[in-house]
C-alpha positions in Angstrom: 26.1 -72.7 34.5 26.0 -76.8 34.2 22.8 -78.3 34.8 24.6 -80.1 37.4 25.3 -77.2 39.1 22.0 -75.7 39.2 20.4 -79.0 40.4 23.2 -78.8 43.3 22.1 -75.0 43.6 18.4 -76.3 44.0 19.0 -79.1 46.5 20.9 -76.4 48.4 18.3 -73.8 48.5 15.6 -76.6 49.1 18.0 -78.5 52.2 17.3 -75.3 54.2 13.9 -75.2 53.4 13.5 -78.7 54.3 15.9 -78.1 57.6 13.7 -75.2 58.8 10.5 -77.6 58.2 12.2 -80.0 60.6 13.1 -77.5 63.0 9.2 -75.9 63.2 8.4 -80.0 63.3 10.8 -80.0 66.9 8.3 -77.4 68.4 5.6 -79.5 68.0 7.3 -82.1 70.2 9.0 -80.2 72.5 5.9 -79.6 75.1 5.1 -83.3 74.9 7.3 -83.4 78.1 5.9 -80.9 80.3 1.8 -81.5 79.1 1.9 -85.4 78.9 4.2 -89.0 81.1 7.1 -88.9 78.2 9.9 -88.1 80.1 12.2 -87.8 77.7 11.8 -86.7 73.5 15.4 -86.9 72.8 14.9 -90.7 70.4 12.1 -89.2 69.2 13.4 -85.8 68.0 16.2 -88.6 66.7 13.8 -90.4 64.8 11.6 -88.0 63.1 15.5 -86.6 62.2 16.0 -89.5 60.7 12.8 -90.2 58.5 13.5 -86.3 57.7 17.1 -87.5 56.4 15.2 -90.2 54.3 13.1 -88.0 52.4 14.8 -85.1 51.9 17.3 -87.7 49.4 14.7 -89.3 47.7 15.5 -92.9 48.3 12.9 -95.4 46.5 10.3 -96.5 49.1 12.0 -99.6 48.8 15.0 -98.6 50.4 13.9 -96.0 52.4 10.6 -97.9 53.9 12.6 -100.9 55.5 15.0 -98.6 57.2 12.4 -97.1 58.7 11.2 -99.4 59.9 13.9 -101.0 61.3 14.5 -98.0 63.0 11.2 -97.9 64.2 11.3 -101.3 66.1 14.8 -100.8 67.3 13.6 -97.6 68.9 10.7 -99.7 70.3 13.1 -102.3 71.3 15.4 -100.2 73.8 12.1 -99.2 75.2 10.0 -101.8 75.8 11.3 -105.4 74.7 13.3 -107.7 76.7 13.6 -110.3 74.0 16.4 -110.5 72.1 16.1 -108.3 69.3 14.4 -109.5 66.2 13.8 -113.0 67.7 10.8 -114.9 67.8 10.1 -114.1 71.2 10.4 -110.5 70.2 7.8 -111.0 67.3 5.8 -113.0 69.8 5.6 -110.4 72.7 5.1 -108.0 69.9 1.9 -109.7 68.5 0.6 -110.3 71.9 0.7 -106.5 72.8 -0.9 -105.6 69.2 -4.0 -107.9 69.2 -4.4 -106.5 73.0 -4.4 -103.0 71.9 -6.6 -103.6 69.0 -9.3 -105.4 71.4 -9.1 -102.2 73.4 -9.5 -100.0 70.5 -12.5 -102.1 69.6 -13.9 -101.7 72.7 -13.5 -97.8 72.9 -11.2 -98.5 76.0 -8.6 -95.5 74.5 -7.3 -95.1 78.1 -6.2 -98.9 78.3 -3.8 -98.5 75.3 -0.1 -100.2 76.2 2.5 -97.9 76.5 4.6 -100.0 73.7 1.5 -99.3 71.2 1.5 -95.9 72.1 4.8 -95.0 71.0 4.6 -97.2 68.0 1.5 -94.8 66.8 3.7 -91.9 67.2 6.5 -93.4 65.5 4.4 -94.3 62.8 2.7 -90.4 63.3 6.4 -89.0 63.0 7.3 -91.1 59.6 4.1 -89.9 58.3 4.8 -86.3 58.9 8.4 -86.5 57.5 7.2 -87.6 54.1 4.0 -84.9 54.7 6.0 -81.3 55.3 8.3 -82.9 52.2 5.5 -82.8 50.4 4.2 -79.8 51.3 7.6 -77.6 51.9 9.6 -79.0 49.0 6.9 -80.2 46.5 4.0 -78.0 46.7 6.0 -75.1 48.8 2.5 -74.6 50.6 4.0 -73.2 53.4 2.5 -70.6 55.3 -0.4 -72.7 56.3 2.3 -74.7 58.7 3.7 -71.9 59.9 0.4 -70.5 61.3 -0.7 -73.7 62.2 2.4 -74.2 64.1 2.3 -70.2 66.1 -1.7 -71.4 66.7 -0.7 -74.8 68.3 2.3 -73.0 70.7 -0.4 -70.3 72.0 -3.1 -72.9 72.9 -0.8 -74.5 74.7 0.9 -71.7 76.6 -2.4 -70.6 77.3 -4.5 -73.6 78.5 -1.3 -75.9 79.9 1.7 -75.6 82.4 4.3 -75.2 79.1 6.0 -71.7 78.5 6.1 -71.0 74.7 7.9 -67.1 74.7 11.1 -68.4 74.3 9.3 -71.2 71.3 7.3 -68.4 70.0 10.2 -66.3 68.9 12.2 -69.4 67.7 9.6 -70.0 65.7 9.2 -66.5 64.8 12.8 -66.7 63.5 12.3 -69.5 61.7 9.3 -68.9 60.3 10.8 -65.6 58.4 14.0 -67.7 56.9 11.8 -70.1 55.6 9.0 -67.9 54.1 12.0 -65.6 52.8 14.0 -68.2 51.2 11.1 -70.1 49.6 9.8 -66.9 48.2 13.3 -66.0 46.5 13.4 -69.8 45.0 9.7 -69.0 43.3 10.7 -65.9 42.2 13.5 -67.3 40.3 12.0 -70.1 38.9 9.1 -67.9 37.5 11.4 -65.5 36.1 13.4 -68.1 34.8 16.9 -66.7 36.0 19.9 -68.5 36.2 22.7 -67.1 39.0 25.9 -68.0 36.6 27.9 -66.2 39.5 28.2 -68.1 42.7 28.8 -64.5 44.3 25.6 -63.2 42.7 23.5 -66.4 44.1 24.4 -65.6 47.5 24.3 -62.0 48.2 20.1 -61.8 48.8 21.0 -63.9 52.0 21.9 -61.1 53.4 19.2 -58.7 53.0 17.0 -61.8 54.5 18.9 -61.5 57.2 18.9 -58.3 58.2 15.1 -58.3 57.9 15.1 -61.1 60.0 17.1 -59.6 62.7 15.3 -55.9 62.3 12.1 -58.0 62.9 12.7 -60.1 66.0 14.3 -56.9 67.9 11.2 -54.4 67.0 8.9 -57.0 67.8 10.8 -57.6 71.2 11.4 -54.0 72.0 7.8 -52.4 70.8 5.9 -51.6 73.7 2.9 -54.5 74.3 -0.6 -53.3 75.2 -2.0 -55.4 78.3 -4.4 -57.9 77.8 -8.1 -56.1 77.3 -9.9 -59.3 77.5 -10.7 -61.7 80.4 -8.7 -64.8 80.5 -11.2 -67.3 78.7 -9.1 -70.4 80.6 -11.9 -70.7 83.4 -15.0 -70.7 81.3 -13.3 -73.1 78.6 -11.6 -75.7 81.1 -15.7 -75.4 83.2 -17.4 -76.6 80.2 -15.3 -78.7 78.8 -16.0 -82.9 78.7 -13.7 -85.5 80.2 -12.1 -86.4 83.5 -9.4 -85.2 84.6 -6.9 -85.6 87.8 -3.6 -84.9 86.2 -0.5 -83.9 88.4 -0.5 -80.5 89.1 0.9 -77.0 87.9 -1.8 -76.1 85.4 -5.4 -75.4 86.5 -7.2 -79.3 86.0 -10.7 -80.4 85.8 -11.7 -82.2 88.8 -11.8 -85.6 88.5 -10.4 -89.3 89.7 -7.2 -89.7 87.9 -4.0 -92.3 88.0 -1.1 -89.6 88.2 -0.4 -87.9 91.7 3.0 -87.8 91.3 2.9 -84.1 91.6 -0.4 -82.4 93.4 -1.1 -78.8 93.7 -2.3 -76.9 91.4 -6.4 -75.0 91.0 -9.1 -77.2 89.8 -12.3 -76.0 87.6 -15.7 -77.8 88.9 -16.9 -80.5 86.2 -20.3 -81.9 87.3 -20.8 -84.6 85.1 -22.1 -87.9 85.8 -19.8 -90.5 86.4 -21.9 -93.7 87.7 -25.3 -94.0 89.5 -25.8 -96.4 92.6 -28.8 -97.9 94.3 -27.9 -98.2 97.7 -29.6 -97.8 101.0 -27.2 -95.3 102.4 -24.3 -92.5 101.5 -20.6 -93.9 102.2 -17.4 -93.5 100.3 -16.6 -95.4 96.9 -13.1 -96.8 97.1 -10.5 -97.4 94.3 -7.1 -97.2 95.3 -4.7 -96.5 97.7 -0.9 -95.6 97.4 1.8 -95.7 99.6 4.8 -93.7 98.9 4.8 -89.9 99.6 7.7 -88.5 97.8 7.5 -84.7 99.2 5.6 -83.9 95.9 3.0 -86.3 95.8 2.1 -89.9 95.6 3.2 -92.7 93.9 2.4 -96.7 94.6 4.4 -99.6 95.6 6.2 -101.8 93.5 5.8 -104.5 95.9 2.3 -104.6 94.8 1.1 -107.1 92.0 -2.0 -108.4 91.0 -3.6 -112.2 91.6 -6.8 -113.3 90.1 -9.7 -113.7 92.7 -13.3 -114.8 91.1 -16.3 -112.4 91.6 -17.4 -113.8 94.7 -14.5 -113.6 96.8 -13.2 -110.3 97.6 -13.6 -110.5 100.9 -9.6 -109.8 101.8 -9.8 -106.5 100.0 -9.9 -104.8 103.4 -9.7 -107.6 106.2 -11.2 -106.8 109.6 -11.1 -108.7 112.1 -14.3 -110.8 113.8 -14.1 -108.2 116.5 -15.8 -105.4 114.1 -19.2 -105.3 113.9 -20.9 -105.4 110.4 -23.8 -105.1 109.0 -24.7 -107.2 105.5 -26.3 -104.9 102.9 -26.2 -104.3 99.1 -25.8 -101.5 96.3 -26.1 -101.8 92.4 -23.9 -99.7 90.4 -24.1 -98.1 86.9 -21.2 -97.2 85.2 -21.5 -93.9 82.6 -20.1 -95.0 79.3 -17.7 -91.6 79.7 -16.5 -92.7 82.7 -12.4 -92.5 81.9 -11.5 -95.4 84.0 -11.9 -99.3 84.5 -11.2 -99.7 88.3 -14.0 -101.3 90.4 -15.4 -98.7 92.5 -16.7 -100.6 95.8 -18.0 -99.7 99.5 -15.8 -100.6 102.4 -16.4 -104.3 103.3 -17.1 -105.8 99.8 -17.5 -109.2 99.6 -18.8 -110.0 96.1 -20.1 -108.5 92.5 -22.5 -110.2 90.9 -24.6 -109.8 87.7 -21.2 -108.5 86.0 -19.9 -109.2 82.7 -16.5 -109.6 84.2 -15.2 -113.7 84.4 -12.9 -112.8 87.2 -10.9 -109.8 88.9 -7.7 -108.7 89.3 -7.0 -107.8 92.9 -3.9 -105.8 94.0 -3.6 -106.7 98.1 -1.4 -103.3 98.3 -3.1 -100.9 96.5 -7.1 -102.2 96.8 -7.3 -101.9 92.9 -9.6 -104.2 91.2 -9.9 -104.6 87.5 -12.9 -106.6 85.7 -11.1 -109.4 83.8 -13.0 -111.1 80.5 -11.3 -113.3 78.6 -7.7 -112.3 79.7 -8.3 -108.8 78.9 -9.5 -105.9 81.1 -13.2 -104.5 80.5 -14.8 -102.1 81.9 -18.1 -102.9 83.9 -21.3 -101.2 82.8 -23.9 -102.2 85.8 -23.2 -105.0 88.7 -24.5 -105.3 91.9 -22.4 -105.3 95.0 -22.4 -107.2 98.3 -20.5 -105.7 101.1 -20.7 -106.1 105.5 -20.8 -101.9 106.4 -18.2 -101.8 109.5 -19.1 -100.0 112.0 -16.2 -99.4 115.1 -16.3 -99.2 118.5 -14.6 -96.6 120.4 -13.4 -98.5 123.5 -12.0 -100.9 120.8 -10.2 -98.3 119.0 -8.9 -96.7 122.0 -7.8 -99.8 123.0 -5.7 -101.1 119.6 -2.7 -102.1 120.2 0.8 -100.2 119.2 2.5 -103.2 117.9 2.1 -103.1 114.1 3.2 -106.0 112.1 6.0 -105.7 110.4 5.5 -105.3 107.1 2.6 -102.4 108.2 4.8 -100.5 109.6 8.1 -100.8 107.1 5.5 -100.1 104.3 3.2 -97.4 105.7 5.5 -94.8 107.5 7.9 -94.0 105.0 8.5 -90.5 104.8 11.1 -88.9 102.8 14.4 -87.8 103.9 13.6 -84.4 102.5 10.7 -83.7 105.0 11.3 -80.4 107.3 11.6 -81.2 110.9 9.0 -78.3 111.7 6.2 -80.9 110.3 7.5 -83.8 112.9 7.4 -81.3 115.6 3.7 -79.7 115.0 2.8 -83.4 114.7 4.5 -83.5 118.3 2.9 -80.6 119.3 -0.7 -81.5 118.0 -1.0 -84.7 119.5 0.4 -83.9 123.0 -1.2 -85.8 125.8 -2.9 -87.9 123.4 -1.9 -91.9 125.0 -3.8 -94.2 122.5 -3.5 -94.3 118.4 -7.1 -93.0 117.6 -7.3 -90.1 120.4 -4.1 -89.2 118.4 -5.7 -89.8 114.6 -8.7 -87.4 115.7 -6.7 -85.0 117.0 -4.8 -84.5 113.7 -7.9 -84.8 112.0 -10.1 -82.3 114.0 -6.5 -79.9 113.4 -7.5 -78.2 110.6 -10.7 -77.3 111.1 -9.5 -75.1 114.5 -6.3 -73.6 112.6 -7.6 -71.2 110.6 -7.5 -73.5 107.3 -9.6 -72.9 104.3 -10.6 -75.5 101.6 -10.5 -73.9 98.1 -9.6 -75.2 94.6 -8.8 -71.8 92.5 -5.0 -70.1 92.6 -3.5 -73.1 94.7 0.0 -73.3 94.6 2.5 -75.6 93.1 5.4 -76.3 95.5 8.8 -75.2 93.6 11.6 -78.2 93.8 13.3 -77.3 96.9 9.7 -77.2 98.8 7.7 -79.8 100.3 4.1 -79.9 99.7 2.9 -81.0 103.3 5.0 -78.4 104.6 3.8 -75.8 102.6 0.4 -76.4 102.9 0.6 -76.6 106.5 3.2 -73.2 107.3 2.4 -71.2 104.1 -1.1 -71.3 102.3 -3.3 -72.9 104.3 -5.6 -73.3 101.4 -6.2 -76.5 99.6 -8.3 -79.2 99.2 -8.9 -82.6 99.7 -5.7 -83.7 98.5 -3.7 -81.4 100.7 -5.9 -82.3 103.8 -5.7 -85.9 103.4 -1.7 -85.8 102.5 -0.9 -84.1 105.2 -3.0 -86.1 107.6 -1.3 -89.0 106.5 2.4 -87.4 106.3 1.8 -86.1 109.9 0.5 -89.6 111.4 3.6 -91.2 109.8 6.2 -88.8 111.3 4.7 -90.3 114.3 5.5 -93.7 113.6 1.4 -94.7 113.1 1.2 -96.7 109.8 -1.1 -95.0 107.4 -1.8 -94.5 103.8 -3.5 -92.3 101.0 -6.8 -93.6 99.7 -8.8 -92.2 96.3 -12.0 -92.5 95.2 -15.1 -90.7 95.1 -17.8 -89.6 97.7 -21.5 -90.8 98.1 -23.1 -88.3 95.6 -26.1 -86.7 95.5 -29.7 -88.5 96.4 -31.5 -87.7 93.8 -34.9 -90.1 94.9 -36.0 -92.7 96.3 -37.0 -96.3 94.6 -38.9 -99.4 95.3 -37.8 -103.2 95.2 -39.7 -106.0 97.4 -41.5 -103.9 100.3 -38.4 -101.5 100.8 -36.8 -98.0 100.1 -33.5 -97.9 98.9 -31.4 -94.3 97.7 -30.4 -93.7 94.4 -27.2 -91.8 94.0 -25.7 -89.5 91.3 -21.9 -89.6 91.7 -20.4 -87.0 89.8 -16.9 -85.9 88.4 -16.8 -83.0 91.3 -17.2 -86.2 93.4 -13.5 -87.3 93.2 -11.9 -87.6 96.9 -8.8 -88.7 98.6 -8.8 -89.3 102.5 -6.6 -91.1 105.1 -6.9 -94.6 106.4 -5.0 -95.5 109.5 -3.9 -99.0 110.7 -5.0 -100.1 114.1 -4.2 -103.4 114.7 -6.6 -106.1 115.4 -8.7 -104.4 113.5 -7.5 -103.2 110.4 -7.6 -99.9 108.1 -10.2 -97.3 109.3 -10.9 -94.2 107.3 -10.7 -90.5 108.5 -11.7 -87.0 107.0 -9.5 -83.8 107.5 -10.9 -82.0 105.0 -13.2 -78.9 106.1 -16.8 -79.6 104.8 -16.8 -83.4 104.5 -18.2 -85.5 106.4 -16.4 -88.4 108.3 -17.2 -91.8 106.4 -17.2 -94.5 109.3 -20.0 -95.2 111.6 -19.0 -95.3 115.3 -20.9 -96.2 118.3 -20.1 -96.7 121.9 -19.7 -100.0 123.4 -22.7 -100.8 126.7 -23.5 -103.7 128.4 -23.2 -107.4 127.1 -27.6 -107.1 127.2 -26.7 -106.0 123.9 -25.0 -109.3 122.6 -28.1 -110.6 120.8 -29.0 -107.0 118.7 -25.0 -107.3 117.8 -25.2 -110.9 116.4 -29.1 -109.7 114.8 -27.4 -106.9 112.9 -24.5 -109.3 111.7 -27.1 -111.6 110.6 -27.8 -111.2 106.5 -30.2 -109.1 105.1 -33.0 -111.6 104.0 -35.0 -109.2 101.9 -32.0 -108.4 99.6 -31.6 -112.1 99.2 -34.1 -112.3 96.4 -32.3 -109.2 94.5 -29.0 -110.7 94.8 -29.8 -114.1 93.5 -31.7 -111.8 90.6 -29.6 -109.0 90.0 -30.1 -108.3 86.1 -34.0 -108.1 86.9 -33.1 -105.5 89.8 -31.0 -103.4 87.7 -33.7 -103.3 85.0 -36.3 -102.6 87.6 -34.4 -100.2 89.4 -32.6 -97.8 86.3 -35.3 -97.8 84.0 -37.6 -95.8 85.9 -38.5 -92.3 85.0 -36.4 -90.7 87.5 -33.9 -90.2 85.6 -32.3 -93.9 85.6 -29.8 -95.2 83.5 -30.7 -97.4 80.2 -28.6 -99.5 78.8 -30.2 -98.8 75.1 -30.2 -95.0 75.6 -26.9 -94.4 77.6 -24.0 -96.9 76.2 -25.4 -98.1 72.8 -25.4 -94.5 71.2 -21.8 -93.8 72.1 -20.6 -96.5 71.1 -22.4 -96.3 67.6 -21.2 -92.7 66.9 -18.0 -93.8 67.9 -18.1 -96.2 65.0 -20.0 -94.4 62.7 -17.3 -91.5 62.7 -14.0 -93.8 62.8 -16.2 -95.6 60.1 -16.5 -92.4 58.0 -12.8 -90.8 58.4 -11.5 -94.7 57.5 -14.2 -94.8 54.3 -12.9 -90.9 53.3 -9.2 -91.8 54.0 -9.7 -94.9 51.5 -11.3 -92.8 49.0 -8.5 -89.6 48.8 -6.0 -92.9 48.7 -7.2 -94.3 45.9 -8.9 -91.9 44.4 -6.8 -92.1 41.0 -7.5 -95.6 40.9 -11.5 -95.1 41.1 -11.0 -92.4 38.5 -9.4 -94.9 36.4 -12.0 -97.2 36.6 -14.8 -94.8 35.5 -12.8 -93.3 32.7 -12.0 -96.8 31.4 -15.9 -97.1 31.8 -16.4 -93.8 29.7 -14.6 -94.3 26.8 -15.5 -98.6 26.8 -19.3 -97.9 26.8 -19.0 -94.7 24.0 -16.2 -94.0 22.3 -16.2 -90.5 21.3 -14.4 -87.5 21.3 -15.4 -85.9 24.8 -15.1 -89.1 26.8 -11.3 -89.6 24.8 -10.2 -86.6 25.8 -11.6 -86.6 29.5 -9.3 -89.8 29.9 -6.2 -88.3 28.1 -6.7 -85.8 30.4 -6.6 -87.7 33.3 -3.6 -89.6 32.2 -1.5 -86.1 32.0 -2.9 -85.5 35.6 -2.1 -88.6 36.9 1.9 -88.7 35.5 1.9 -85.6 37.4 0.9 -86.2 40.8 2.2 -90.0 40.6 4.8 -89.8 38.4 6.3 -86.0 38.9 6.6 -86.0 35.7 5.0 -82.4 34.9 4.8 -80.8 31.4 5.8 -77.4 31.3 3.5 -74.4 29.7 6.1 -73.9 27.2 6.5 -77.9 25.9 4.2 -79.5 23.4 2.3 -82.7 23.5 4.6 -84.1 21.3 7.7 -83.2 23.3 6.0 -84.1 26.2 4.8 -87.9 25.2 8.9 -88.2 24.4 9.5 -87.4 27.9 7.0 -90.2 28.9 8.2 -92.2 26.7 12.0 -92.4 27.9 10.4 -92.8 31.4 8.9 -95.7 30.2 11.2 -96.6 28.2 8.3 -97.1 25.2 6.3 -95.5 22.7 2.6 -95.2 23.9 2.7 -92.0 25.4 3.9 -90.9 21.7 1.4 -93.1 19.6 -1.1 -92.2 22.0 -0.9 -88.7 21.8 -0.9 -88.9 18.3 -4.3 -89.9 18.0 -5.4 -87.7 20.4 -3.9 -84.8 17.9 -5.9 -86.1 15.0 -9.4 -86.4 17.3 -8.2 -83.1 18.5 -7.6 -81.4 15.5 -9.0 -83.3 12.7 -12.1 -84.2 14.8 -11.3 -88.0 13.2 -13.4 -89.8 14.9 -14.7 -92.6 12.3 -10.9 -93.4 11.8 -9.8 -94.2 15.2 -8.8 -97.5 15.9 -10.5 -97.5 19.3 -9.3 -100.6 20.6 -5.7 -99.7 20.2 -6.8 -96.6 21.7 -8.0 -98.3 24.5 -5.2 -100.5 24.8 -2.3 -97.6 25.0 -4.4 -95.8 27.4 -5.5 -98.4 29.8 -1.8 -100.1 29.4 -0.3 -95.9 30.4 -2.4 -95.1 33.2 -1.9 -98.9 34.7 2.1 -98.2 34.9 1.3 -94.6 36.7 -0.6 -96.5 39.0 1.2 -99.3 40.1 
């Protein structure tokens, strides 16, 4: 046989190898699109094909480094640039998005990462791993550690997430085999040295693979399985584990405010850890968000929304009510946790300012009641500021007397329905509200519904509606079971079929009063607001007054204070309770001595020293130590250089010589792949070397290694030109 034919013969045997690599590689992404946003892994399957491609043939980094990258930012490109390709716009808008994401990463803000820098991470992850499994499939032919690996990763996930691995499991199963089998049958002819002169001959063991492959997969398929013996650890793990959740549903979440509600339903797991404290002088909702469109699954929000920059001390259109509403001026001081997963302002109906922030200004969305902290053109997230709000507080003559003529724009944008929606809901919406003549009779009516129907609120085994069902629907004909979500949907869904704007707010409850504390004479609450806090309710629109929230959900309490209209004696309390609180005055126009005052008591109150400082420096401690260990395995060779060069500089003998001959042989073969064989001599080696280099001081090297070696010649060596060759060889590995 031609050594050209046995190198093709090699590069056959390792091409499937490789190919099989690649193909365990696609399980790894293929649950990216059920368990995370990406919609779609098709380029990226393309790309990590392509980097594959790359290092399967061996092109020079030279060559094979710029085309990926320029594969990399076209990918990017199609995604997320509208510049022209390659232009300076497109390296501006690139820049702009980089520095931003680094900021974030600086500031441990993870969550606030751009999708653009996202994907170019795992673009960079997927060229990383292409030249990785190379290495470790091809080079090393370390493969079964992979392959476990890879059967580990597909079980965690069809255990603890919404993906089905059985069909994945026996790919990989199959996969697994043909790799394991042909690598084994590649070692075991290079360490028996054999040469397959026949081409016959070099095929025929694929066939005994094969049918061990096959025998295999149907046994395993066909043996009986015994039934699980153990109880499913999924609860107990998800209870106690950290973090916030609030995904879109199908796998059993941890409660918690999150951004994605495109699909709810779902069981949630309890998760009672603390997500901000709050000094207030009594229990109301916290407000975030709202959103607009119900799809029949879920919510998402309107793109008509944007955001404007307001300062700190004017947010009083967040939620407009007219002069008609009586209020009440009073104040709360909030605390963020540093593990709180989210930047949004959580605020008390009726804000009007935040003071003693670090935040420059705010971004307000008008649709959607978001506000972000702004600093320095970049989004933060607040740790303590205080909050000045006017509490409403509705009548019920005036409510009962609203008007039914909603403004335009109210009603086009908050009684959309979808077309899917089963007629059954519109009529029970009928049905519920019948001889109900003004807007709120009708609201509590819908509201007071569930609580007289035979509903149940419960957060374990609640199910996910299948495409063709609607989740209103099916929470209101089927289960009956739910939680706040399905309460507060349906709610909405069923005032809307009625032609009464309303809309889908988030956010989280009052907590927990965990004591009391003292500022200037008075009592005010502290709160604990926790994870199992998250909440969504309705808020309906009654005009000439504006967006008042409601509570459907069995065992919460409605937020808004109500009282009932008497005689105009009355006048002068009304305009006395509108009047501002004067003894918060002073704790307003002070606010960083209040929040000392008021969290640094023993009661359990949040300090700045002990609560955000700590994270953040084990944060950087850690990133500062996998950065430090990662630059040491990288150039480790080079810091062995230098001490050896140290060794044999400072004493010249034979021990520290031979240490850095050593390390020279080591070093051609890691860097260089130029390994010397248990049968070849130093001598024939050093020629090898040499012809690399296309020199001689691998060979006059060596030689007076032999005569320190053998001779023991130690007052004879020229030391410098020892030196010299060495220092000049290991210099050329290394570059």
């Amino acid at each position: 046989m031609t050594n050209t034919s046995q190198d093709n013969r090699q590069m056959f045997f390792r091409g499937i190898v490789y190919l099989c690599g690649f193909l365990l590689f696609w399980e790894w992404l293929r649950p990216l699109e059920e368990v995370t946003d990406t919609s779609d892994i098709s380029i990226f399957v393309i790309y990590a094909a392509f980097c594959f491609f790359l290092s399967y043939i061996q092109l020079p980094w030279y060559f094979s480094s710029p085309l990926k990258l320029v594969g990399l930012a076209f990918i990017l490109d199609g995604l997320y640039m509208p510049q022209r390709f390659l232009s300076k716009e497109w390296f501006g808008f690139f820049y702009e998005h980089i520095q931003y994401n680094v900021n974030v990463i600086m500031d441990f803000q993870w969550w606030e990462m751009t999708p653009l820098f996202r994907s170019l991470l795992f673009l960079l992850l997927l060229w990383l791993m292409s030249y990785l499994l190379y290495y470790w499939f091809v080079v090393a032919k370390r493969i079964s550690f992979f392959v476990i690996l890879t059967i580990i990763y597909l079980t965690v996930l069809d255990t603890f997430t919404v993906y089905e691995a059985k069909v994945p499991i026996i790919r990989t199963f199959l996969i697994s085999l043909t790799i394991m089998g042909v690598s084994s049958f590649v070692k075991e002819m290079e360490k028996e040295s054999i040469n397959l002169r026949e081409r016959k001959a070099s095929y025929i063991w694929v066939i005994p693979l094969i049918l061990v492959v096959l025998a295999s997969s149907i046994v395993g398929y066909a043996a009986p399985k015994q039934v699980s013996q153990w109880p499913d650890p999924v609860p107990f793990i998800k209870s106690t584990a950290t973090g916030f959740g609030g995904g879109s549903g199908g796998s059993v979440q941890k409660v918690g405010y999150g951004t994605n509600d495109e699909r709810l339903g779902g069981s949630f797991v309890q998760d009672d850890s603390l997500v901000f404290q709050a000094i207030a002088k009594d229990d109301h909702y916290w407000r975030i968000e709202t959103k607009e469109i119900y799809t029949g699954k879920g919510w998402v929000r309107d793109d008509k929304g944007f955001f404007q920059e307001v300062p700190s001390q004017n947010l009083v259109n967040v939620l407009p009510y007219s002069d008609e509403v009586k209020t009440e001026k009073k104040n709360a001081i909030v605390a963020m946790e540093d593990r709180a997963s989210f930047s949004k302002l959580v605020y008390p109906y009726g804000i009007q300012k935040v003071l003693g922030s670090r935040a420059e200004s705010f971004e307000l969305n008008r649709t959607t009641g978001e506000i972000l902290p702004q600093r320095n053109g970049e989004t933060i997230k607040l740790d303590r500021f205080s909050l000045s709000y006017n509490q409403p507080t509705f009548s019920f003559k005036q409510l009962r007397s609203a008007s039914t003529q909603d403004p335009e724009n109210i009603e086009e944008q908050y009684t959309q329905l979808p077309e899917s929606l089963p007629d059954q809901v519109r009529q029970l919406a009928a049905t519920i509200v019948e001889g109900k003549d003004n807007r709120y009779d009708k609201a509590k009516a819908i509201e007071g519904y569930f609580s007289r129907n035979g509903f149940e609120y419960d957060t374990q085994d609640i199910p996910v509606p299948e495409e063709n069902e609607d989740y209103v629907a099916k929470f209101l004909f089927e289960t009956k079971r739910g939680y706040c979500d399905n309460y507060s949907t349906s709610m909405v869904v069923l005032l809307r079929s009625l032609g009464i704007p309303a809309r889908w707010a988030k956010g989280f409850t009052g907590g927990t009063e965990t004591q009391q504390v003292e500022y200037n004479g008075e009592m005010y609450n502290k709160f604990d607001v926790k994870s199992s806090n998250a909440h969504s309710w309705p808020e309906v629109y009654f005009p000439g007054v504006g967006w008042v929230p409601f509570e459907p959900t069995q065992g919460f309490t409605n937020p808004t204070d109500m009282y009932i209209e008497e005689t105009d004696d009355n006048e002068e309390q009304d305009q006395e309770t509108n009047l501002p609180d004067q003894s918060m005055q002073d704790p307003m126009q002070k606010p960083e001595s209040m929040q000392e005052d008021l969290f640094s008591d023993s009661g359990g109150g949040l300090s700045s020293s002990e609560t955000w400082i700590p994270a953040k420096v084990l944060l950087g401690i850690i990133a500062g130590v996998i950065l430090l260990a990662g630059l040491l395995f990288f150039y480790r060779f080079h810091i062995q250089m230098v001490y050896y060069k140290w060794r044999i500089y400072r004493n010249p003998n034979k021990e520290n010589f031979e240490a850095a001959y050593l390390f020279l042989l080591k070093s051609l073969d890691v860097k260089e792949k130029i390994a010397r064989s248990s049968q070849q001599s130093l001598r024939e080696y050093a020629r090898e070397v040499d012809s690399f280099y296309q020199s001689r001081d691998m060979g006059i090297l060596t030689h007076h290694y032999e005569r320190l070696l053998y001779r023991n010649d130690i007052q004879g060596q020229p030391w410098d030109k020892v030196r010299e060759l060495w220092e000049n060889l290991i210099k050329k590995t290394l570059s």
